[in-house]
Every structure is written in structure tokens, then in C-alpha cells.
C-alpha positions in Angstrom: -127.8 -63.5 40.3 -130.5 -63.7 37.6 -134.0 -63.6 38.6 -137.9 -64.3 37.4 -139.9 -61.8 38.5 -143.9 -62.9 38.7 -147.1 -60.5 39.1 -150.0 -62.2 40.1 -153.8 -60.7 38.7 -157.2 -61.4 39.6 -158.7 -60.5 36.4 -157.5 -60.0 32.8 -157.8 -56.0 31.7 -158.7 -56.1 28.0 -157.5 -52.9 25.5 -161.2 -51.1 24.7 -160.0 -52.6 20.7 -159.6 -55.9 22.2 -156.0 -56.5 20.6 -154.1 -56.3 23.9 -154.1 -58.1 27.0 -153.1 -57.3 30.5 -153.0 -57.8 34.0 -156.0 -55.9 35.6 -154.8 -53.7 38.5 -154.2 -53.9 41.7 -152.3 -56.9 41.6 -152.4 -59.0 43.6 -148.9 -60.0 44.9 -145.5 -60.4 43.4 -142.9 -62.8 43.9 -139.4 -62.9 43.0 -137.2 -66.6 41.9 -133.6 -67.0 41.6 -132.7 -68.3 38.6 -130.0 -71.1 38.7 -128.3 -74.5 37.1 -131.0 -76.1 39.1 -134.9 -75.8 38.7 -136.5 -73.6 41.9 -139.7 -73.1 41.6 -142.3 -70.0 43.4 -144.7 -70.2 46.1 -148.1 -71.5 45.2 -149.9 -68.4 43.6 -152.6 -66.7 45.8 -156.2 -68.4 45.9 -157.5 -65.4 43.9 -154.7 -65.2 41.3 -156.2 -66.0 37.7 -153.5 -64.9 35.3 -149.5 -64.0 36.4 -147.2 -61.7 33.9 -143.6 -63.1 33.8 -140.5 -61.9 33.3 -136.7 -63.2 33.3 -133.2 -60.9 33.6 -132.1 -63.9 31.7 -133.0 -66.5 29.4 -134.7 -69.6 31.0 -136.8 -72.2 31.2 -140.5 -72.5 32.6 -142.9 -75.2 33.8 -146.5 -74.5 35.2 -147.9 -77.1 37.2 -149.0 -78.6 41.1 -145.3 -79.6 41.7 -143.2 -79.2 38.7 -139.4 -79.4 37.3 -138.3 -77.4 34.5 -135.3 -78.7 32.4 -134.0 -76.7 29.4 -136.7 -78.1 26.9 -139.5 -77.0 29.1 -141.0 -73.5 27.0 -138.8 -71.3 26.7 -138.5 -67.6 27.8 -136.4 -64.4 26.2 -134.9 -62.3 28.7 -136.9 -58.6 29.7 -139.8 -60.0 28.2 -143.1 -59.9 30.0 -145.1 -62.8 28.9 -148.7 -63.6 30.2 -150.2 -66.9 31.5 -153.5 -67.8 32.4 -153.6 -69.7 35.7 -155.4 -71.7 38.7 -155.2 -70.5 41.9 -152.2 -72.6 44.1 -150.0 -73.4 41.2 -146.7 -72.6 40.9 -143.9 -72.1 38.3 -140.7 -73.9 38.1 -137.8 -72.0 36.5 -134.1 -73.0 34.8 -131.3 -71.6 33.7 -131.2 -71.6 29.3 -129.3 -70.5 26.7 
């Protein structure tokens, strides 16, 4: 089974040269999503989550939202890539299988 593996942060940790962003640590929770046929979507992120690093054992689909859906031409997202998103706190992320 494929999953999507989500870390939220507080705060954003800038590289002292300012071309890298990151999560700053202690995050602070993680969640782990199947990833199927059928959009499933994660629990509401935490009411001091700001940003959330992503990242799929397979290719899929994403959606950011109050109560969203993913379909397969929602943004797409490589596998074993961590991607980073800016957020508000009590959204969650809907995730799809994609080729």
C-alpha cells in the first residue's frame, strides 16, 4: 500500500543565504494517508501548524482545502519527493492515486 506521509511545522526555518526553505524543528505532528483509486484525505492539521512538508511512495494527486477531493488533475506530486506548503491551521489535504 502506497502512502503520503505529512510533517506539520510551526514556523518556516530559512538557510542563513536565504535560498533554502524548511520546516523549523520540532515538528509538530505527523500524519500518515493511504493512498488509493479513491481520494482520502488527512486529519485537519494542528491549530499551530503553519507550513506541512509532503511526501508520496508513489505518484499522486493533491488538494488543500476545508473539505476537499482530489481527482487526477488536481497538482500533481513525483514520488520520494518532499515538497513544502504553506498552510492554515485546521486544513487538510486530499490525496489520489496518479500516473
Amino acid at each position: 500500500m502506497a502512502f503520503l506521509f505529512i510533517t506539520e511545522y510551526a514556523n518556516w526555518a530559512n538557510s542563513p543565504n536565504g535560498d533554502h526553505d524548511a520546516g523549523q524543528e520540532q515538528a509538530v505532528t505527523f500524519q500518515r494517508v493511504a493512498i488509493g483509486a479513491g481520494a482520502t484525505s488527512s486529519a485537519a492539521f494542528n491549530t499551530a501548524t503553519r507550513m506541512v512538508m509532503v511526501n508520496a511512495d508513489t505518484v499522486c494527486s493533491l488538494l488543500f482545502g476545508a473539505s476537499p477531493t482530489a481527482t487526477a488533475s488536481s497538482p500533481r506530486l513525483a514520488a520520494n519527493v518532499d515538497r513544502f506548503y504553506g498552510v492554515v491551521p485546521s486544513m487538510i489535504i486530499s490525496v489520489i492515486a496518479n500516473s
